[in-house]
PAMI-873577 format. One record per residue: residue number from 1; x, z, y of N, C-alpha, C in turn. Coordinates in Angstrom, 3 decimals. Atoms other than C-alpha are relative to their C-alpha. Last residue first. Example, Ala and Ser with C-alpha at 12.3 -4.5 7.8 and 13.67 -1.06 7.14 Angstrom:
PAMI-873577
(site 2, (-0.820, -0.060, -1.190), (13.670, 7.140, -1.060), (-0.770, 0.730, 1.090))
(site 1, (0.890, 0.000, -1.190), (12.300, 7.800, -4.500), (0.900, 0.000, 1.200))
//
This chain:
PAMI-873577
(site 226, (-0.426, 1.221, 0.790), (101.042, -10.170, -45.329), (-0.377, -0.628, -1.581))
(site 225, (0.909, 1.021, 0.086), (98.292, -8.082, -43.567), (1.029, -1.637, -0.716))
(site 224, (-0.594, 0.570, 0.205), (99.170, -4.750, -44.778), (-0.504, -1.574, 0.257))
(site 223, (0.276, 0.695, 0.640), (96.508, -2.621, -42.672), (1.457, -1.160, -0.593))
(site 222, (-1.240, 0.982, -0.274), (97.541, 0.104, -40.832), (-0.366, -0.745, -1.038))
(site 221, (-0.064, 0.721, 0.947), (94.435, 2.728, -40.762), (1.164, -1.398, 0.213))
(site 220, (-0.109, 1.867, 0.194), (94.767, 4.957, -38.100), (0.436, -0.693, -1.373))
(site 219, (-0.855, -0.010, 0.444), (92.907, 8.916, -39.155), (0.580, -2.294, 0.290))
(site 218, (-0.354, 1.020, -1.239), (90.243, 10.073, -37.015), (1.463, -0.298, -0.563))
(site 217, (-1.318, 0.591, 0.524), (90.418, 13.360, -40.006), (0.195, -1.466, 1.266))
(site 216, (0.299, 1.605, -0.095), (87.440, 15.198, -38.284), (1.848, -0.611, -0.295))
(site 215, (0.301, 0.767, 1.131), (88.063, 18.721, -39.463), (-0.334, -1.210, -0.047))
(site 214, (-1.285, -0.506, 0.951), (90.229, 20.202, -36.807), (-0.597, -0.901, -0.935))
(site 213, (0.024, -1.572, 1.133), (87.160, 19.993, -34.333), (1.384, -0.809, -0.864))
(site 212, (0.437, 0.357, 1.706), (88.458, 17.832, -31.309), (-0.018, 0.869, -1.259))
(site 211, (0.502, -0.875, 0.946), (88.371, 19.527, -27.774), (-0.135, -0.914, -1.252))
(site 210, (0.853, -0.228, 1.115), (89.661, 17.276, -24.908), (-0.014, 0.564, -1.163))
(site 209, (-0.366, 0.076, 1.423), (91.471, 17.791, -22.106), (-1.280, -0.059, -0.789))
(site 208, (0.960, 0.656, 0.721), (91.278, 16.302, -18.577), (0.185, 0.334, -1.525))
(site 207, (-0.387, -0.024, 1.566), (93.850, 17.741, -16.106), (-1.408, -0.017, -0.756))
(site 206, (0.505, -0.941, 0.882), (92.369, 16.502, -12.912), (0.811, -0.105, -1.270))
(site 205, (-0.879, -1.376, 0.152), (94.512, 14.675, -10.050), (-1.138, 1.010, -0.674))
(site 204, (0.232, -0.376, -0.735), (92.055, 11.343, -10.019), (0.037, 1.594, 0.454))
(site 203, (0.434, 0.462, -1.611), (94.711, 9.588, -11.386), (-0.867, 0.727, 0.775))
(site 202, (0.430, 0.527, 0.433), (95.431, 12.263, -14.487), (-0.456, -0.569, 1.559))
(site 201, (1.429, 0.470, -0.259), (97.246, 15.158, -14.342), (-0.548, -1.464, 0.301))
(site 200, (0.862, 0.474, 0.822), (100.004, 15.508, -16.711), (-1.070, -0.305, 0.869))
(site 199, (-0.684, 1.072, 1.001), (103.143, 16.553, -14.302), (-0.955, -0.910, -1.440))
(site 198, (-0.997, 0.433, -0.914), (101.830, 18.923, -11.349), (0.447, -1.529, -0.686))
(site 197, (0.853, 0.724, -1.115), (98.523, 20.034, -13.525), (0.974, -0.278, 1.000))
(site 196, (0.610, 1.228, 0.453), (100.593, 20.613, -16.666), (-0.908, -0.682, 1.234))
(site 195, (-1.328, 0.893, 0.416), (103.629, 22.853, -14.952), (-1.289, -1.889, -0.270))
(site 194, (-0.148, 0.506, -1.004), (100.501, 24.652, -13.341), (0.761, -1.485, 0.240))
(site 193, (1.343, 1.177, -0.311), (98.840, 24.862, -16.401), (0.468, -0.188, 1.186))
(site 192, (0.514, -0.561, -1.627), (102.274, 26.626, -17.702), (-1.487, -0.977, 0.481))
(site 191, (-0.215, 1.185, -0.913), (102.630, 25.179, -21.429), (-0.350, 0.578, 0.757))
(site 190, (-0.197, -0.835, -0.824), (102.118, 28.391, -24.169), (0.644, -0.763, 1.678))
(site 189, (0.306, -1.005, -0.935), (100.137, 26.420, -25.702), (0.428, 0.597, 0.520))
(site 188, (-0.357, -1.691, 0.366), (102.676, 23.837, -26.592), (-0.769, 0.910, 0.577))
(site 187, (-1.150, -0.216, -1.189), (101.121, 20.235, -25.608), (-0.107, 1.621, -1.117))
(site 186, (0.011, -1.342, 0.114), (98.965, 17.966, -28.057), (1.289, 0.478, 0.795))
(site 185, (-1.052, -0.912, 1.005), (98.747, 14.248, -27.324), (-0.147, 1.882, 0.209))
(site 184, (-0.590, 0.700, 2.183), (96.158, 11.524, -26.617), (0.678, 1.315, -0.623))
(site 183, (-0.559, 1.318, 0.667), (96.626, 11.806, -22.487), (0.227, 0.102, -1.659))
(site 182, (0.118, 0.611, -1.958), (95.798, 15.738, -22.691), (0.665, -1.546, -0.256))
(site 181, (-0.999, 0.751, -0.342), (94.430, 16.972, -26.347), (-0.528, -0.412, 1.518))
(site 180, (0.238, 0.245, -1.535), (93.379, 19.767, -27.517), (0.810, -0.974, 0.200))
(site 179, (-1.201, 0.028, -0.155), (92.558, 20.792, -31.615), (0.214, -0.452, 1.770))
(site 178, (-0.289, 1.494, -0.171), (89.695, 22.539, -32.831), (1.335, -0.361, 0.934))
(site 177, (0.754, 1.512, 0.659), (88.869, 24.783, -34.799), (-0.021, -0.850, 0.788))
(site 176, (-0.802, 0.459, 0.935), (90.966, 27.466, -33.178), (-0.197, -0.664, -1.152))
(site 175, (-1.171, 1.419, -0.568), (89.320, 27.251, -30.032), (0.773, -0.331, -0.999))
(site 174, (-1.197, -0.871, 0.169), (86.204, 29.915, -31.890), (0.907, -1.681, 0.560))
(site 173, (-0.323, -0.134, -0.675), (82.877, 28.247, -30.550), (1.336, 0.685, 0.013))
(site 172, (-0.669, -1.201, 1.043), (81.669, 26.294, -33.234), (1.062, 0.830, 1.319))
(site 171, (1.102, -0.295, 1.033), (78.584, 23.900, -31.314), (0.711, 1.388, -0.987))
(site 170, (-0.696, -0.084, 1.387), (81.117, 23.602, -28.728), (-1.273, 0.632, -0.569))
(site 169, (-0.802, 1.393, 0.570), (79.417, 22.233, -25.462), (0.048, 0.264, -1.354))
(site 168, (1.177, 0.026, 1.084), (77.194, 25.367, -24.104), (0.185, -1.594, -0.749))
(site 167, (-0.452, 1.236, 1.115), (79.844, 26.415, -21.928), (-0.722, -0.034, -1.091))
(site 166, (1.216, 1.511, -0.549), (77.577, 28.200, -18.795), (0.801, -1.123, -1.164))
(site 165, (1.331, -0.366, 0.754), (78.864, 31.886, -20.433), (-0.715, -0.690, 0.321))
(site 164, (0.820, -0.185, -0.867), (82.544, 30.701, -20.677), (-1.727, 0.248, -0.060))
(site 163, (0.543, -1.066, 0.194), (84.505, 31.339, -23.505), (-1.120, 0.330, 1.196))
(site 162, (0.391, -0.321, 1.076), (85.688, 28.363, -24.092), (-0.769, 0.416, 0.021))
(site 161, (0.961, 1.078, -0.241), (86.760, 27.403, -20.611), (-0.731, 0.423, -1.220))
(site 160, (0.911, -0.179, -1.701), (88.383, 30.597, -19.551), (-0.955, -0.943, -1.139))
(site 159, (0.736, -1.279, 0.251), (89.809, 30.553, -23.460), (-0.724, 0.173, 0.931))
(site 158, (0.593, 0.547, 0.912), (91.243, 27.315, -22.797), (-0.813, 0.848, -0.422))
(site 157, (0.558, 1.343, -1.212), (93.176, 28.178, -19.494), (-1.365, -0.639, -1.020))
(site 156, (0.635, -0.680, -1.115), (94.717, 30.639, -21.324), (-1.358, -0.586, -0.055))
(site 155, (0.573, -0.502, 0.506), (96.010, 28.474, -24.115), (-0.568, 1.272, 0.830))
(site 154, (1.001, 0.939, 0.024), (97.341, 26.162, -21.068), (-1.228, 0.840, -1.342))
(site 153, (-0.360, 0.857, 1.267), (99.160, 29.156, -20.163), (-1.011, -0.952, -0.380))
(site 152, (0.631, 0.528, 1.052), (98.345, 30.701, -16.748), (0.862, -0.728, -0.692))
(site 151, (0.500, 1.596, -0.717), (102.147, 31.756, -14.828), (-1.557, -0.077, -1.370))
(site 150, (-0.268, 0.492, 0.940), (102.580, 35.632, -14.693), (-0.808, -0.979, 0.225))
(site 149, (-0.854, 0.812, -1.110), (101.580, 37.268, -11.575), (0.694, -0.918, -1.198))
(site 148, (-1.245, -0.690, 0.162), (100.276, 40.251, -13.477), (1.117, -0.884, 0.514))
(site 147, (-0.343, -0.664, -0.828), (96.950, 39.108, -12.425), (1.010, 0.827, -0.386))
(site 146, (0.411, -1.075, 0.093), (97.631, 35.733, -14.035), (0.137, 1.002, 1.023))
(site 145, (0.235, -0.990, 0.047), (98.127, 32.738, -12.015), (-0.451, 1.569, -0.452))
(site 144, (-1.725, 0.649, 0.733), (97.568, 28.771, -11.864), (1.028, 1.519, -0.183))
(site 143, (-1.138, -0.364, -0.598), (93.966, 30.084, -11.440), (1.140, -0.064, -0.630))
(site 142, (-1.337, -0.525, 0.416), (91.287, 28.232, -13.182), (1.185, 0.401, 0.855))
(site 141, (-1.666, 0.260, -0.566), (88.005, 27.770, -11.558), (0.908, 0.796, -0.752))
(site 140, (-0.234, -2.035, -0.725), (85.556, 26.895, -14.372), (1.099, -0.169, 0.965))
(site 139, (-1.110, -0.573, -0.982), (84.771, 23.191, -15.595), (-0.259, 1.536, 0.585))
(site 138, (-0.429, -1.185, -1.086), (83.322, 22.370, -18.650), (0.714, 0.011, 0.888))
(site 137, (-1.438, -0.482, -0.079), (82.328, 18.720, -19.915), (-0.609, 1.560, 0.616))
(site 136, (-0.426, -0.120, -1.838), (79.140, 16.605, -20.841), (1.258, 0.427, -0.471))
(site 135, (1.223, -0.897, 0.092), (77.751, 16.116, -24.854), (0.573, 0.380, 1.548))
(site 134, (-0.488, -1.188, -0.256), (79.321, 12.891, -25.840), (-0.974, 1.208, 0.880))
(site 133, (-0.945, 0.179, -1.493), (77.137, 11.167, -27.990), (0.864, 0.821, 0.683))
(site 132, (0.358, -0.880, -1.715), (76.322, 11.967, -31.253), (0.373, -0.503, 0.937))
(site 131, (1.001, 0.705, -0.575), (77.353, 9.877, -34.430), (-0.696, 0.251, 1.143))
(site 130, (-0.778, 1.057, -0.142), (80.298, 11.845, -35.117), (-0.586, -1.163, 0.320))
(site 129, (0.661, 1.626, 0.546), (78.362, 14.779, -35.348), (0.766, -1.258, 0.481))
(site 128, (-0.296, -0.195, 1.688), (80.623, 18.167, -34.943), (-0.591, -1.457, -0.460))
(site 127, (0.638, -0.812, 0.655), (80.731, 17.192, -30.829), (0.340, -0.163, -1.827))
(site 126, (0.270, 0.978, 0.720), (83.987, 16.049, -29.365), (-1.199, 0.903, -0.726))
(site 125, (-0.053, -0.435, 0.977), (83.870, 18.900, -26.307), (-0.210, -1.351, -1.370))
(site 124, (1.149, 1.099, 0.670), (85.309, 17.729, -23.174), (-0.018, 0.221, -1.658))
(site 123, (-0.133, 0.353, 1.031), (87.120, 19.910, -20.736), (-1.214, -0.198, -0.486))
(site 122, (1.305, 0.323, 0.655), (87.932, 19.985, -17.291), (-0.350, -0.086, -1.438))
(site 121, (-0.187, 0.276, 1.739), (90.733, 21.271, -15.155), (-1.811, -0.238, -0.199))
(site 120, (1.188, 1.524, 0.287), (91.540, 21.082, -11.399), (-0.181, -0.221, -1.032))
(site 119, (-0.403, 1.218, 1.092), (94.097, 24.266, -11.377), (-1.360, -1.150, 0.202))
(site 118, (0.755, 0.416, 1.823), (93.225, 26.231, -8.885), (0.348, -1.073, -0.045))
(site 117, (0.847, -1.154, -0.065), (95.070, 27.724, -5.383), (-0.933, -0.060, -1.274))
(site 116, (0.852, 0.257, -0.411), (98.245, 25.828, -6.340), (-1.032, 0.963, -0.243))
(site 115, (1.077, 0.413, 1.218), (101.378, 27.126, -7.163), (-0.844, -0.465, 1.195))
(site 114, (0.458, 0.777, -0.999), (105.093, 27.577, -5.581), (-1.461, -0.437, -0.502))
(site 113, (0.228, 1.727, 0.777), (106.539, 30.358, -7.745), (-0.945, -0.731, 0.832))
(site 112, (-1.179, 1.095, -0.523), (108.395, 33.365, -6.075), (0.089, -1.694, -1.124))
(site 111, (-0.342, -0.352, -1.078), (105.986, 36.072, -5.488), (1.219, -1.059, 0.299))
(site 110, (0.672, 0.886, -1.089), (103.929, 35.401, -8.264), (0.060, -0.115, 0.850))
(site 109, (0.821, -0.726, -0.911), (106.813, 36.492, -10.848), (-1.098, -0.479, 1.284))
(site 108, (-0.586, -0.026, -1.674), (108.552, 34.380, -13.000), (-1.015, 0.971, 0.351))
(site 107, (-0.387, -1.041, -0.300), (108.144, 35.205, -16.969), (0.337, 0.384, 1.782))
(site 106, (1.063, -1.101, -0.540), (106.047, 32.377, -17.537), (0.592, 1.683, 0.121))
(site 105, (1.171, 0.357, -1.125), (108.280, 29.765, -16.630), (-0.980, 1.328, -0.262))
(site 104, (-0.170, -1.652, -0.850), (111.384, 31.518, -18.524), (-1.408, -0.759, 1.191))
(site 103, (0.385, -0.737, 0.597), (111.066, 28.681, -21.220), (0.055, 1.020, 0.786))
(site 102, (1.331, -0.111, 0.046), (110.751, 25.849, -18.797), (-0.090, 1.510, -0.911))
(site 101, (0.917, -0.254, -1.207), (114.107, 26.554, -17.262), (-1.280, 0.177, -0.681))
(site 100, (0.135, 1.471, -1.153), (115.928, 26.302, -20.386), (-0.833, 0.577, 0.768))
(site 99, (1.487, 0.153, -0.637), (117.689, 29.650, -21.690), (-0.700, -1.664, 0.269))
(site 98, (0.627, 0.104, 1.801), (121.003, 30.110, -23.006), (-1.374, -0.138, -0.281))
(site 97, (-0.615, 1.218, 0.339), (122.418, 29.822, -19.669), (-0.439, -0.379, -1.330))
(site 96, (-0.983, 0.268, 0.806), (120.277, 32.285, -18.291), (0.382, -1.199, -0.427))
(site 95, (0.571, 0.746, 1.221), (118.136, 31.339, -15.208), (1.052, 0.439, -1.447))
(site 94, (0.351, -1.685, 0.237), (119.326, 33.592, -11.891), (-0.734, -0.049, -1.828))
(site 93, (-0.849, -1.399, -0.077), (121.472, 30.990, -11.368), (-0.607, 0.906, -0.670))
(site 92, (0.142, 0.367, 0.904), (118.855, 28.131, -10.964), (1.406, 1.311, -0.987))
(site 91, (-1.451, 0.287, -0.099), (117.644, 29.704, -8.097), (0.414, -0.513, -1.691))
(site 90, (-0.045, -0.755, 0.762), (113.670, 29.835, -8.282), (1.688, -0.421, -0.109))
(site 89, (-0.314, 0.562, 1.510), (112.338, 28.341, -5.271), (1.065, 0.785, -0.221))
(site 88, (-1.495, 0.705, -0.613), (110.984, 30.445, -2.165), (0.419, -0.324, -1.387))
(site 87, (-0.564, 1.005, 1.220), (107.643, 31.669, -2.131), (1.169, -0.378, 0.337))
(site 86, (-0.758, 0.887, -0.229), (105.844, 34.174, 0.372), (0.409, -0.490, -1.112))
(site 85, (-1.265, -0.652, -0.078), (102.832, 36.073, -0.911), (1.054, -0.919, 0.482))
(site 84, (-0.618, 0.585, -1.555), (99.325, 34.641, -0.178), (0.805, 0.982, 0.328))
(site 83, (0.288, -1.351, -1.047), (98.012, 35.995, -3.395), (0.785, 0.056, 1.550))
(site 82, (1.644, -0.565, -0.725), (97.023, 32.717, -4.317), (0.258, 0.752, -0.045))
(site 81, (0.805, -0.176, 1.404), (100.939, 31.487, -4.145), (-1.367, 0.109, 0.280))
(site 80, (0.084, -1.508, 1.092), (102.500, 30.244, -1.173), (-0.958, -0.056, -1.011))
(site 79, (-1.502, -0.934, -0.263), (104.361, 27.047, 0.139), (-0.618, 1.258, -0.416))
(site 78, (-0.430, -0.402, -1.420), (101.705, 25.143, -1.816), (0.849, 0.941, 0.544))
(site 77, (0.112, -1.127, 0.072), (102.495, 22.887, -4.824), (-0.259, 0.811, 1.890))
(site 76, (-1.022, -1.646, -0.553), (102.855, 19.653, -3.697), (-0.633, 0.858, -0.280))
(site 75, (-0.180, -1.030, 0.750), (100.726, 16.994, -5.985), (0.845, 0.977, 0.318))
(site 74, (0.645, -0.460, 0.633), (98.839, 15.768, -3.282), (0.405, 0.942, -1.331))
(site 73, (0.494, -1.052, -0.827), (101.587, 14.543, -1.488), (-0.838, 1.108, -0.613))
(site 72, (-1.253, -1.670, 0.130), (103.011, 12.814, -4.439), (-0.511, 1.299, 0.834))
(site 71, (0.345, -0.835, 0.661), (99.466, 10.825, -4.296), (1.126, 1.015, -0.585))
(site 70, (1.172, -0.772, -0.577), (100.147, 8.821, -1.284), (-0.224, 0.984, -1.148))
(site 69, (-0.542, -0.149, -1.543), (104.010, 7.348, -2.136), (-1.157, 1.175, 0.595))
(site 68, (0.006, -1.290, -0.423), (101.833, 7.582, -5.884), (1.494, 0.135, 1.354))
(site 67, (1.040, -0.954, 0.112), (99.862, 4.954, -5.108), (0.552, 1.122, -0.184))
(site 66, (0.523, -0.130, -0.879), (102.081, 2.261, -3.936), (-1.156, 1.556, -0.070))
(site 65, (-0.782, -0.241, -1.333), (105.102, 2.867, -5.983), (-1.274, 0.273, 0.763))
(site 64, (-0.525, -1.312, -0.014), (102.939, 2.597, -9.247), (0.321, 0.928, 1.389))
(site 63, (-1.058, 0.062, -0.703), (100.854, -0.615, -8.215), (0.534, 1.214, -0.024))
(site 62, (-1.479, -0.461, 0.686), (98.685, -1.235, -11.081), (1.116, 0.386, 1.011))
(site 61, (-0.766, 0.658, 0.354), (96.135, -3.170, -8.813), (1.113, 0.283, -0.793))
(site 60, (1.091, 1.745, -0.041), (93.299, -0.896, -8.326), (1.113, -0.958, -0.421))
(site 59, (0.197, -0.146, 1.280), (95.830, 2.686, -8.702), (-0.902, -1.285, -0.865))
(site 58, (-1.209, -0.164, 1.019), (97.583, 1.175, -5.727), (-0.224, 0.522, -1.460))
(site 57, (-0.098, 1.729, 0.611), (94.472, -0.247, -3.911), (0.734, 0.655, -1.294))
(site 56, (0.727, 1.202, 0.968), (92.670, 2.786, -4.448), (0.789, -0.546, 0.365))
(site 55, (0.114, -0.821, 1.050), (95.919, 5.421, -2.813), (-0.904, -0.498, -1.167))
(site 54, (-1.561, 0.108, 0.784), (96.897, 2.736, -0.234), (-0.799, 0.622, -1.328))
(site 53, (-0.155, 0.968, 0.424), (93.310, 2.944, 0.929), (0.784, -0.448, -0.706))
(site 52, (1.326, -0.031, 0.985), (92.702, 6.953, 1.483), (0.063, -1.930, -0.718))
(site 51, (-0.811, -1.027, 1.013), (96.236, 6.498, 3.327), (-0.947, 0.216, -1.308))
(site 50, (-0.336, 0.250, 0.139), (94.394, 3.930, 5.792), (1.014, 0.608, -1.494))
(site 49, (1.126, 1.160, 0.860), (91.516, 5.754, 6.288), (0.977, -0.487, -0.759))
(site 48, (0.892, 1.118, -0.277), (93.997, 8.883, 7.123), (-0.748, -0.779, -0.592))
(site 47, (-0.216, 1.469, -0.288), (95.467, 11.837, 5.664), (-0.566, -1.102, 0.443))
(site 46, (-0.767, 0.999, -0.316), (95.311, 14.923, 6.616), (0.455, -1.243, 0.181))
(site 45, (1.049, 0.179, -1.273), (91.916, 15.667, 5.309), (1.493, 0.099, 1.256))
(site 44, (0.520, 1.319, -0.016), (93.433, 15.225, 1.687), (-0.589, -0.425, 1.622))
(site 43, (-0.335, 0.788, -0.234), (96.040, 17.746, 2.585), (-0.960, -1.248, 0.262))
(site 42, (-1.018, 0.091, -1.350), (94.114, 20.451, 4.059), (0.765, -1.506, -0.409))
(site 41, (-0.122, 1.064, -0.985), (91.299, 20.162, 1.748), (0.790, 0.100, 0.587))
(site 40, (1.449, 0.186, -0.656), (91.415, 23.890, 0.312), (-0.176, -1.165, 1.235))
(site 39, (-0.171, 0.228, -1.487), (94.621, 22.407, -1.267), (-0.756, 1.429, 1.383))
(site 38, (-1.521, -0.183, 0.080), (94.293, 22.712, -5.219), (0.474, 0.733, 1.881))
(site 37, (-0.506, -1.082, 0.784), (90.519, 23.330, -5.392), (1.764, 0.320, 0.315))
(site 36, (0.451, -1.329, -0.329), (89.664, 21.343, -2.328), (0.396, 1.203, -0.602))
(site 35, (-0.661, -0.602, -0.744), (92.434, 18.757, -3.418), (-0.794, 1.530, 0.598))
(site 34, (-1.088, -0.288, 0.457), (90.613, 18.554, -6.593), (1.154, 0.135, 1.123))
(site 33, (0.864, -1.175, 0.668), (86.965, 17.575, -5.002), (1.441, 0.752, -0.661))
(site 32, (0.190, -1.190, -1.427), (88.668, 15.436, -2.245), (-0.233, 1.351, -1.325))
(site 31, (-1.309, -0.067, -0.614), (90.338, 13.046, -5.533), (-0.263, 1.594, 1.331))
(site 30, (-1.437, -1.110, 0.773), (87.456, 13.696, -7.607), (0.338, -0.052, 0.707))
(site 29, (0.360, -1.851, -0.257), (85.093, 12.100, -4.719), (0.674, 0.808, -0.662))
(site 28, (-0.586, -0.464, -1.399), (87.557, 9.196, -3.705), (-0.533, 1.714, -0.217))
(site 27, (-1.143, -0.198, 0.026), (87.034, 7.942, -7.457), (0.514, 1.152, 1.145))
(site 26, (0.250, -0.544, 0.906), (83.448, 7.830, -7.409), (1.637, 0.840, -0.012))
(site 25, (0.641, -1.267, -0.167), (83.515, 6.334, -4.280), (0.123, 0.984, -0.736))
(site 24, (-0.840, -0.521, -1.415), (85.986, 3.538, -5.414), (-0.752, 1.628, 0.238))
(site 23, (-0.791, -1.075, 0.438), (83.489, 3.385, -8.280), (1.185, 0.859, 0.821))
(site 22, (0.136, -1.363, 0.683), (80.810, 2.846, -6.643), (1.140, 0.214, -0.855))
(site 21, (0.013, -1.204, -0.859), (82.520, 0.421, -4.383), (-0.294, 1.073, -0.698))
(site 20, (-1.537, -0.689, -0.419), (83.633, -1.768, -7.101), (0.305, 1.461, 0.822))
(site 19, (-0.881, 1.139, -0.555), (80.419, -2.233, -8.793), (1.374, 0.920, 0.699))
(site 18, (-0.457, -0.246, -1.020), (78.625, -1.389, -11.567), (0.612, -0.160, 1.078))
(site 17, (-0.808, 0.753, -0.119), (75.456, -2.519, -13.965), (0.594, 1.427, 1.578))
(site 16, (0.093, 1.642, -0.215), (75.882, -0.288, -15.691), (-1.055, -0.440, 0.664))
(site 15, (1.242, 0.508, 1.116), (75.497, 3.819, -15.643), (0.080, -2.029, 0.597))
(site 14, (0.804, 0.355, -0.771), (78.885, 5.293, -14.184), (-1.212, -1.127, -0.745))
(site 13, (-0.955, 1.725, -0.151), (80.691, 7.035, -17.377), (-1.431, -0.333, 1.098))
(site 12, (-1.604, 0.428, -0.272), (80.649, 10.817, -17.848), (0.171, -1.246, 0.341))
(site 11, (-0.978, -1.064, -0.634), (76.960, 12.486, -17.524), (1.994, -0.108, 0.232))
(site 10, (-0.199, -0.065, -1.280), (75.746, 9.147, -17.987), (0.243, 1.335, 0.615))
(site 9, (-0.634, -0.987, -0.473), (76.820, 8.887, -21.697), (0.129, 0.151, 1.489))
(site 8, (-1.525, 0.759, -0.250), (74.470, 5.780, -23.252), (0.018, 1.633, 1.503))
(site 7, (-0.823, -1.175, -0.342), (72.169, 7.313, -25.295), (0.956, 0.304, 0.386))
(site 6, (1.169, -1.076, -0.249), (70.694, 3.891, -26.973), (1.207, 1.613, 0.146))
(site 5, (1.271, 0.728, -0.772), (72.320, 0.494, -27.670), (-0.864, 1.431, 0.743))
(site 4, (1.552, -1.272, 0.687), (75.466, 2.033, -29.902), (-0.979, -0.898, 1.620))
(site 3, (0.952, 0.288, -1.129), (78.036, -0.749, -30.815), (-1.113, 0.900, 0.244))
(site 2, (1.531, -0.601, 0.422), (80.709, 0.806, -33.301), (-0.626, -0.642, 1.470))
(site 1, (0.554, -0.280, -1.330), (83.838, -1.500, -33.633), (-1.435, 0.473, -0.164))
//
C-alpha cells in the first residue's frame, strides 16, 4: 500500500473532509451534465424531486432495481438521430444470418439508428511517472455519429480525445502506446460508442476510460501462501 501525504488529486476526488450532501450534489451534477449532452435536458428535467431521490438512494444503498427503474430512462436513445432524421429499429431480417447484429453496427445508416446527441465521455491519462499524481481528464463533444452516418468507434472517439488541441494529459501523444480501459477491461476498437455509452456507462452515465502507457507492466502478484 502506497500512502502519499502531499498532491492529493482535487481535480478528480472531492477534497476531505466530506460529506454526504456534497457528494449527492456532486453526483446529481454529472447526472444533469450527461443528460444535457445525451438529452438536451429533456429527460432529466422531466423527472421529479422524488425521481432525483430514488436514483441516490438506489445507487446509496446498493439497490439495483431501485436505481436503475430511474436511470433506464436516461439511457433511451432518442427517437432521432443528430441529424434530426426519423429512426425506426433495425429489422432483424435485413441482418444476414451469417452475421451477428453487433458486427453490421457500423455499417447502419444515420437514418435508422436510435442515438444520442453526444456521447458523455472522458478520459484519464496514467501519467509516464508512476510516482505522479493523476494529471486531470479530457472531455470533447463526441458524436455517436460519423458524417457518413456511420456509427463512432470507440477508436474514433479516442483520436477526438487524443488529438485534441486543449489535451495536454499524454506526455507521448501517439494512442498506440497506450492501452484503454472501461470498468478494468479492454473493448474491441471498433466497439460503437453508442453501443458503449448505452451498456458500459458508469453511475453517473459517463463512459470513463483510461489511458495506460503499454510499458508499465502493473502486473498481480499471487503469492503462494501455503
Amino acid at each position: 500500500i502506497t500512502v502519499h501525504f502531499s498532491n492529493y488529486p482535487t481535480d478528480l476526488l472531492l477534497s476531505p473532509p466530506v460529506s454526504r450532501l456534497a457528494v449527492e450534489a456532486h453526483f446529481m451534477s454529472m447526472i444533469k451534465e450527461a443528460d444535457a449532452l445525451k438529452h438536451r435536458s429533456y429527460v432529466i428535467n422531466q423527472m421529479q424531486a422524488r425521481d432525483h431521490r430514488q436514483l441516490w438512494n438506489g445507487l446509496l444503498h446498493f439497490r439495483y432495481d431501485q436505481f436503475w427503474s430511474i436511470n433506464s430512462k436516461l439511457m433511451e436513445p432518442l427517437p432521432y438521430n443528430t441529424k434530426d432524421l426519423p429512426s425506426e429499429e433495425i429489422p432483424i431480417s435485413e441482418i444476414p444470418e451469417n452475421k451477428s447484429k453487433s458486427a453490421n453496427l457500423d455499417n447502419i445508416s444515420s437514418s435508422r439508428c436510435k442515438t444520442f446527441r453526444y456521447i458523455p465521455c472522458r478520459l484519464y491519462c496514467v501519467s509516464e511517472n508512476p510516482n505522479s499524481a493523476p494529471s486531470g481528464f479530457t472531455q470533447k463533444l463526441i458524436r455517436p455519429l460519423n458524417d457518413d452516418g456511420s456509427l463512432i468507434s470507440l477508436q474514433d472517439a479516442i483520436r477526438i480525445l487524443f488529438h485534441s488541441n486543449a489535451n495536454s494529459l499524454a506526455q507521448n501523444p501517439n494512442p498506440k502506446s497506450y492501452l484503454f480501459f472501461i470498468h478494468g477491461i479492454t473493448l474491441p476498437y471498433e466497439t460503437p460508442m453508442q453501443w458503449i455509452s448505452e451498456h458500459l456507462s458508469y453511475p453517473d452515465n459517463f463512459v470513463h476510460i483510461v489511458a495506460r502507457p503499454r510499458n508499465h507492466s502493473h502486473r498481480i502478484k499471487i503469492l503462494n501462501l501455503q
